[in-house]
GUBA-296492 format. One record per atom (N, C-alpha, C, O): residue in three letters; y, x negated, z negated. Coordinates in nm, 2 decimals, m for minus. Layout:
# GUBA-296492
res:Y:X:Z
ALA:Y:X:Z
...
END
This chain:
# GUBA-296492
res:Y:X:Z
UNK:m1.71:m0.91:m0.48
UNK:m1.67:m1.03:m0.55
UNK:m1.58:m0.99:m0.67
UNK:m1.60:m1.07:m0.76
UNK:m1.47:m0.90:m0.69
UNK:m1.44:m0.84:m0.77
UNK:m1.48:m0.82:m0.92
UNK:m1.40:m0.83:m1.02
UNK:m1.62:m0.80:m0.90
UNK:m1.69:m0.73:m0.98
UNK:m1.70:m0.89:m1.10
UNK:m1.69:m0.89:m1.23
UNK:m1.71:m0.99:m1.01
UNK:m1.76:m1.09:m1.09
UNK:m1.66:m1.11:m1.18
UNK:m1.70:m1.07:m1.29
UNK:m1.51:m1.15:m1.18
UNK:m1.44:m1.14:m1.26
UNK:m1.40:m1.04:m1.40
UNK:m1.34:m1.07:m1.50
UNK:m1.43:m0.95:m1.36
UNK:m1.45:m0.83:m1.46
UNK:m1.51:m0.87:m1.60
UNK:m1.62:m0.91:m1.62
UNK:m1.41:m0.84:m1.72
UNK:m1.44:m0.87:m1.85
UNK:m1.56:m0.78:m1.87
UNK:m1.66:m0.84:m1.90
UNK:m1.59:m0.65:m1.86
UNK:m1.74:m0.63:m1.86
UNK:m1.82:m0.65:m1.81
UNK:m1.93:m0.63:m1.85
UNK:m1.81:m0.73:m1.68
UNK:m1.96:m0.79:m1.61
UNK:m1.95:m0.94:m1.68
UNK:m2.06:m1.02:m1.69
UNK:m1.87:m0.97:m1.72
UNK:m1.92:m1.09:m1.80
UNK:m1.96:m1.07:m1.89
UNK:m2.06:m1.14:m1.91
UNK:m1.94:m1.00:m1.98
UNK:m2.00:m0.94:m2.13
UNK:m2.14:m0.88:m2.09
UNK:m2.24:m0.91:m2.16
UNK:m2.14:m0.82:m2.01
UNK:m2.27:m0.76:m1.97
UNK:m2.39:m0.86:m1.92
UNK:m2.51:m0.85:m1.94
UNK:m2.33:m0.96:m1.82
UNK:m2.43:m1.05:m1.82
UNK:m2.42:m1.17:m1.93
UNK:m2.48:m1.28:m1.92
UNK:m2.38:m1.14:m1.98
UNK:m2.41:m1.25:m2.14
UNK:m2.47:m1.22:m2.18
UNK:m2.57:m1.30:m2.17
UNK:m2.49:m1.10:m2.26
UNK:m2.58:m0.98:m2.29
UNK:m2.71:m1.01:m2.22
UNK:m2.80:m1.07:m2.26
UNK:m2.70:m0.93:m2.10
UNK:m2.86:m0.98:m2.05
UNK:m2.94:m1.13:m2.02
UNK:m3.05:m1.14:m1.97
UNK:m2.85:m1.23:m2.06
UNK:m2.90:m1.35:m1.99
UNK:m2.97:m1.39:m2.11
UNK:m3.01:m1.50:m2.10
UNK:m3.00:m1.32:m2.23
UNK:m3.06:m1.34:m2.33
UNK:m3.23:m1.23:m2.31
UNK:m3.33:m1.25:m2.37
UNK:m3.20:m1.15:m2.24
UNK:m3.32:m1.13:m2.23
UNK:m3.34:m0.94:m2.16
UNK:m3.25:m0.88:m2.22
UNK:m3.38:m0.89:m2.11
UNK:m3.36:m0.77:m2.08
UNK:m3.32:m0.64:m2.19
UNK:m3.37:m0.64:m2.30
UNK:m3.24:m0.54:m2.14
UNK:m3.18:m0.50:m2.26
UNK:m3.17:m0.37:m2.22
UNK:m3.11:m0.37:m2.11
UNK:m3.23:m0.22:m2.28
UNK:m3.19:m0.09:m2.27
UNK:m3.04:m0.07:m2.27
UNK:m2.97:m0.16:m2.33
UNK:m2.98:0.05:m2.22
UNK:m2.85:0.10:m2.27
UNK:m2.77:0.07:m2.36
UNK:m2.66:0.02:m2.37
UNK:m2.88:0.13:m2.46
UNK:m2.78:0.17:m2.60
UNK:m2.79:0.00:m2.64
UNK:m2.68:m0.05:m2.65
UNK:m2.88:m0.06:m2.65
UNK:m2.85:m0.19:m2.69
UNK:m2.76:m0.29:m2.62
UNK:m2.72:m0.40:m2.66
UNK:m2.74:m0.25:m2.55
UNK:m2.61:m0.30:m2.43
UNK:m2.45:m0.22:m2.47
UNK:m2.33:m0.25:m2.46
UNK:m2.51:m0.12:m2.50
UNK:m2.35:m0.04:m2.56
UNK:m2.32:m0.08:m2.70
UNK:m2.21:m0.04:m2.75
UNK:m2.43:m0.16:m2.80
UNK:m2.42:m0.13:m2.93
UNK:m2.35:m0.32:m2.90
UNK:m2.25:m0.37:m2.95
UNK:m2.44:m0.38:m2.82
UNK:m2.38:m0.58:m2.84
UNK:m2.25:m0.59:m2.76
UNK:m2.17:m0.66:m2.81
UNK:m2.21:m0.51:m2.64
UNK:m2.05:m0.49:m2.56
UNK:m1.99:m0.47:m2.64
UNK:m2.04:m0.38:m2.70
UNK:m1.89:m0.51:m2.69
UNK:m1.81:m0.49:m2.77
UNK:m1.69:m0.42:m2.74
UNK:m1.61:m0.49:m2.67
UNK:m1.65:m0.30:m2.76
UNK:m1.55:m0.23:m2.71
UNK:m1.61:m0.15:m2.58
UNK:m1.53:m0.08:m2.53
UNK:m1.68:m0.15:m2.55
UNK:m1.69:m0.10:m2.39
UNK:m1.76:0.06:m2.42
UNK:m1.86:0.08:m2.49
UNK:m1.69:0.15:m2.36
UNK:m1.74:0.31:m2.33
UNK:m1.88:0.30:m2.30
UNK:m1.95:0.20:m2.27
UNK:m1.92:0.45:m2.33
UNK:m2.06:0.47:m2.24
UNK:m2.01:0.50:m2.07
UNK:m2.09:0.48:m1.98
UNK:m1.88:0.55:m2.04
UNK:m1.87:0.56:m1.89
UNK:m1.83:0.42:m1.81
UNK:m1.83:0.39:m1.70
UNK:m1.79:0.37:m1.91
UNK:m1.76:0.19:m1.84
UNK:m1.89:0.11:m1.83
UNK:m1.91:0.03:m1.73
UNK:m1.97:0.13:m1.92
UNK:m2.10:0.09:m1.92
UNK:m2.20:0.11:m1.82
UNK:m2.28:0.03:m1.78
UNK:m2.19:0.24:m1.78
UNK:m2.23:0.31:m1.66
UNK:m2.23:0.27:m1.54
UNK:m2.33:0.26:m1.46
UNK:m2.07:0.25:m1.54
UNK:m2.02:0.21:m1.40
UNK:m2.05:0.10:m1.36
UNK:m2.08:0.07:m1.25
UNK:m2.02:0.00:m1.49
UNK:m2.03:m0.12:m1.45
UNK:m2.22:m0.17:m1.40
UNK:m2.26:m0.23:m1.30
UNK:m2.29:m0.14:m1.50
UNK:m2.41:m0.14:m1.47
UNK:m2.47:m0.04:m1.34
UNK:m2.59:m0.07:m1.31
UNK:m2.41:0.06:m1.28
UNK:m2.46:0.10:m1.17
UNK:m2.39:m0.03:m1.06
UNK:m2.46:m0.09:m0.98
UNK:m2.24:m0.07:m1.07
UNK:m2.21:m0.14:m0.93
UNK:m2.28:m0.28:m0.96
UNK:m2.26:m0.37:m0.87
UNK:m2.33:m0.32:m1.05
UNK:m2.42:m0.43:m1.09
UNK:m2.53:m0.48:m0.99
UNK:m2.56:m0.58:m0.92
UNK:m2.56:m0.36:m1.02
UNK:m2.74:m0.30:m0.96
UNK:m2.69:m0.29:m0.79
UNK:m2.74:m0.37:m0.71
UNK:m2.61:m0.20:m0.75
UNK:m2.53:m0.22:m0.65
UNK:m2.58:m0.35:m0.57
UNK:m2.66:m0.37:m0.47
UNK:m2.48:m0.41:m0.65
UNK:m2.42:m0.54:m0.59
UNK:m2.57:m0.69:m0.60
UNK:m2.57:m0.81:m0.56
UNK:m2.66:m0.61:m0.66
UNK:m2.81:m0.69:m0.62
UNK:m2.79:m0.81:m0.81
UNK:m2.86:m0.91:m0.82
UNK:m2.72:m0.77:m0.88
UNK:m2.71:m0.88:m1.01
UNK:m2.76:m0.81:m1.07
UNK:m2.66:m0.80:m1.14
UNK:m2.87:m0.69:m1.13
UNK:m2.86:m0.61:m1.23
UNK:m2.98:m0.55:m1.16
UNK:m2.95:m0.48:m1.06
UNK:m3.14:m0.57:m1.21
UNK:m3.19:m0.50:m1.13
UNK:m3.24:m0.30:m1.27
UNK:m3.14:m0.30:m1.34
UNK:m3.28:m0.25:m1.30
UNK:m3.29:m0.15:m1.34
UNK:m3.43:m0.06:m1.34
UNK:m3.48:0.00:m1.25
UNK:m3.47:m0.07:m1.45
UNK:m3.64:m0.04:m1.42
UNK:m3.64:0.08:m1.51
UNK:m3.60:0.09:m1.63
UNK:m3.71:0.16:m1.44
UNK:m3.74:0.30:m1.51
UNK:m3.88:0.29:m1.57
UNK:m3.96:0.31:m1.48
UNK:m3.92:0.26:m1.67
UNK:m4.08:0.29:m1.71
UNK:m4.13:0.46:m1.74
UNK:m4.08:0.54:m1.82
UNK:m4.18:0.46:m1.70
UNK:m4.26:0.64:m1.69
UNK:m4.33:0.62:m1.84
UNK:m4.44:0.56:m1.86
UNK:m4.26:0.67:m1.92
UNK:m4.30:0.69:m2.05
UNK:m4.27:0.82:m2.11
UNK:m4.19:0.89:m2.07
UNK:m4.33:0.86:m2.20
UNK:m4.28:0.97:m2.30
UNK:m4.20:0.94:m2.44
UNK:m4.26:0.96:m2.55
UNK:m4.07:0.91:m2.44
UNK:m4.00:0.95:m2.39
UNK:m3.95:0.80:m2.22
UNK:m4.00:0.69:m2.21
UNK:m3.90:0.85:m2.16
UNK:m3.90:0.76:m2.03
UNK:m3.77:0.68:m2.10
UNK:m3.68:0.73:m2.17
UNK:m3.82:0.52:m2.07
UNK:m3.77:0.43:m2.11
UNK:m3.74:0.36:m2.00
UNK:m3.82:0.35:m1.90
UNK:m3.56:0.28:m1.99
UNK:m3.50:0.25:m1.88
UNK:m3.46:0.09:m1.94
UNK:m3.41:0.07:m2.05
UNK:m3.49:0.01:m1.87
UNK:m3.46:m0.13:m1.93
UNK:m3.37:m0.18:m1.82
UNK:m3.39:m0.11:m1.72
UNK:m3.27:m0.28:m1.81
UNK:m3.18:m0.34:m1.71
UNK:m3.23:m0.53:m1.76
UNK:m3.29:m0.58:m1.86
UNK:m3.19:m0.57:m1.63
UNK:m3.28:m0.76:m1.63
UNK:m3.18:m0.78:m1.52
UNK:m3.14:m0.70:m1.44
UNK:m3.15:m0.90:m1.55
UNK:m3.06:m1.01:m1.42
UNK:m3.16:m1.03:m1.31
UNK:m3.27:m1.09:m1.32
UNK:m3.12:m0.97:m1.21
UNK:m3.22:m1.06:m1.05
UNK:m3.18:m1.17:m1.09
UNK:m3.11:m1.19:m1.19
UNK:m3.24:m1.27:m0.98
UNK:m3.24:m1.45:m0.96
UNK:m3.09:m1.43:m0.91
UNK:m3.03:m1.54:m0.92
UNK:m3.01:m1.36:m0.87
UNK:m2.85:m1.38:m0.83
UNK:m2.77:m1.32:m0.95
UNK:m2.65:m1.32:m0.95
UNK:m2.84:m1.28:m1.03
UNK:m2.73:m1.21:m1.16
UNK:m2.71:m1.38:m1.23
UNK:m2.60:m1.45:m1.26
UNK:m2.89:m1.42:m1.26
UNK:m2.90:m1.56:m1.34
UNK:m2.82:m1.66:m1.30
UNK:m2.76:m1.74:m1.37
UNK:m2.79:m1.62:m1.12
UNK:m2.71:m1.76:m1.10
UNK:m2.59:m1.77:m1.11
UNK:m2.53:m1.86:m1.05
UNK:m2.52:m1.64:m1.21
UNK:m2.43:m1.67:m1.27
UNK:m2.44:m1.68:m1.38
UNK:m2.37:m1.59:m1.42
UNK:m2.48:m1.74:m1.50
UNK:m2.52:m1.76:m1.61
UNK:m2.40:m1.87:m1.65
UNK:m2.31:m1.85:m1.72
UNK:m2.44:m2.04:m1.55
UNK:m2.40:m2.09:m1.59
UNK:m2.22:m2.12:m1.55
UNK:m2.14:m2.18:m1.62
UNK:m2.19:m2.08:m1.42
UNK:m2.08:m2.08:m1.39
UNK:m1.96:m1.99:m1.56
UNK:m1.86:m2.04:m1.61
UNK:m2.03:m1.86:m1.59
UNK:m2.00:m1.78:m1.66
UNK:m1.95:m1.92:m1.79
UNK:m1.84:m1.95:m1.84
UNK:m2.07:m1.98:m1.81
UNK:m2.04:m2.02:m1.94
UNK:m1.92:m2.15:m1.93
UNK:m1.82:m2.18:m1.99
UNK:m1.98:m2.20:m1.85
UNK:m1.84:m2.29:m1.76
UNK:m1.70:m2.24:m1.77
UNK:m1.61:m2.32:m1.81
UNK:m1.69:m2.11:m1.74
UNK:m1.56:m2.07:m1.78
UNK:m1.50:m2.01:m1.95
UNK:m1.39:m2.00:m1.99
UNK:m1.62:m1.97:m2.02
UNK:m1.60:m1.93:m2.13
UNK:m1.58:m2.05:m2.20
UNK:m1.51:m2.04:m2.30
UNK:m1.62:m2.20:m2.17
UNK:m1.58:m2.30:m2.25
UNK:m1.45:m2.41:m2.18
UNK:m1.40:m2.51:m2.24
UNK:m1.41:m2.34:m2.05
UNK:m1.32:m2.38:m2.07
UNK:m1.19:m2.31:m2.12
UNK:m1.10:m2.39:m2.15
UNK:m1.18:m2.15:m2.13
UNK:m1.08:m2.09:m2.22
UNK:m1.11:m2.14:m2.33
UNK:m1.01:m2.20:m2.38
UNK:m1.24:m2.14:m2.42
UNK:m1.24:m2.21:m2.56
UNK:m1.16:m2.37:m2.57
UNK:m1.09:m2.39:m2.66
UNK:m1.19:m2.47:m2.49
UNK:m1.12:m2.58:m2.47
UNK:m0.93:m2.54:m2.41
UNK:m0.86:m2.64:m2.41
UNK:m0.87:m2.43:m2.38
UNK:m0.75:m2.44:m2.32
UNK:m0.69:m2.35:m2.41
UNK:m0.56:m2.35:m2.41
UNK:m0.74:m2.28:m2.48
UNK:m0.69:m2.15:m2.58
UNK:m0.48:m2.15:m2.63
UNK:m0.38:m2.08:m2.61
UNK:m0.53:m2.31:m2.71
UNK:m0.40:m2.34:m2.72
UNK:m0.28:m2.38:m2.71
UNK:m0.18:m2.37:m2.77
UNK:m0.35:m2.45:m2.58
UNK:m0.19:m2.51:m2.46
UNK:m0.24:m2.36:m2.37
UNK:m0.33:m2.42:m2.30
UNK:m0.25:m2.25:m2.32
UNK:m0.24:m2.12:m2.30
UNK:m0.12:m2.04:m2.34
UNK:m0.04:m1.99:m2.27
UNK:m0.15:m2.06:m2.56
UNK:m0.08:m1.96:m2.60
UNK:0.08:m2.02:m2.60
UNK:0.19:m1.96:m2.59
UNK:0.07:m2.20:m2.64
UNK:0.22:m2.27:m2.64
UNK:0.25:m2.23:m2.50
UNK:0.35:m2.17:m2.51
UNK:0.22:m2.24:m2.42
UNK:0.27:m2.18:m2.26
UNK:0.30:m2.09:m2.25
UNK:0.39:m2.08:m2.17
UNK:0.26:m1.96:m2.32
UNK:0.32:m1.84:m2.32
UNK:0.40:m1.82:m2.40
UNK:0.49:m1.76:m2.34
UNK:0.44:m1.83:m2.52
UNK:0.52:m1.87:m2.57
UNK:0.61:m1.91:m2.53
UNK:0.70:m1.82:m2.54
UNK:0.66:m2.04:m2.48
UNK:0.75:m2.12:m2.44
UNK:0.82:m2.08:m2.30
UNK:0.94:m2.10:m2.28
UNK:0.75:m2.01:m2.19
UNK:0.72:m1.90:m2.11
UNK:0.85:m1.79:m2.14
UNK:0.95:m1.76:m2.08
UNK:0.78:m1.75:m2.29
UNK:0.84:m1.60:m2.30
UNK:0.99:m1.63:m2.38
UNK:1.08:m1.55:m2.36
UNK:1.00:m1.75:m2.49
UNK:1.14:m1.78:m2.51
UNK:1.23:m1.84:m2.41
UNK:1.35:m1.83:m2.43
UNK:1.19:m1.89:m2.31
UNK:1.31:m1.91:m2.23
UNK:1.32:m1.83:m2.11
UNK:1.39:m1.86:m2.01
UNK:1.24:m1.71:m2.10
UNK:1.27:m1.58:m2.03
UNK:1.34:m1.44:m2.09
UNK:1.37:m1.34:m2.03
UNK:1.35:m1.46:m2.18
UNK:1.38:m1.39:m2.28
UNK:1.52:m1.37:m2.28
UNK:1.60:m1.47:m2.29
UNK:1.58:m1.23:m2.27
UNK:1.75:m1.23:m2.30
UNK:1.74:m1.27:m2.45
UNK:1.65:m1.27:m2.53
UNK:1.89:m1.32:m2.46
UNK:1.90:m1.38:m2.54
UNK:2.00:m1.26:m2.64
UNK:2.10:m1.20:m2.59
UNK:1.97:m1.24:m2.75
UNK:2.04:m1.13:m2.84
UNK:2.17:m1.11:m2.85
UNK:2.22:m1.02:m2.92
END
């Protein structure tokens, strides 16, 4: 359960909930993310039954990744929470803020 929270498994299933996606096209739309974060995250994915991983027997051999029906059914919870950070952004940052000046030694 862990895993769900994770800023790259969310990025990553954003990514695939658009449609199945090789590697590098997964490493080129993640924004910021390593090829060894990419890795990991997409092996404990697959793991964890959200991410299934298909090898096609080609020349050169071609590897595509796709959401099982349990990766999809987080699709929309995911976006649930992306719109509510986009709706809270700014009573967040005055909270921190306000937070950090009255924690703050005073000079």
């Amino acid at each position: 359960m862990d895993r769900v929270g994770d800023r790259w498994t969310v990025l990553i299933v954003g990514v695939l909930s658009e449609g199945d996606a090789r590697f590098s096209q997964l490493l080129r739309h993640v924004e910021g993310v390593s090829q060894k974060m990419l890795t990991q995250t997409l092996r404990g994915l697959e793991r964890d039954g959200l991410v299934r991983r298909t090898v096609h027997p080609e020349v050169p051999v071609r590897v595509e990744y796709a959401l099982t029906a349990a990766g999809r059914s987080l699709c929309e919870p995911l976006r649930a929470l992306k719109q509510w950070a986009t709706d809270h952004v700014d009573h967040v940052a005055a909270s921190q803020e306000a937070y950090d000046n009255a924690t703050s030694p005073a000079p």
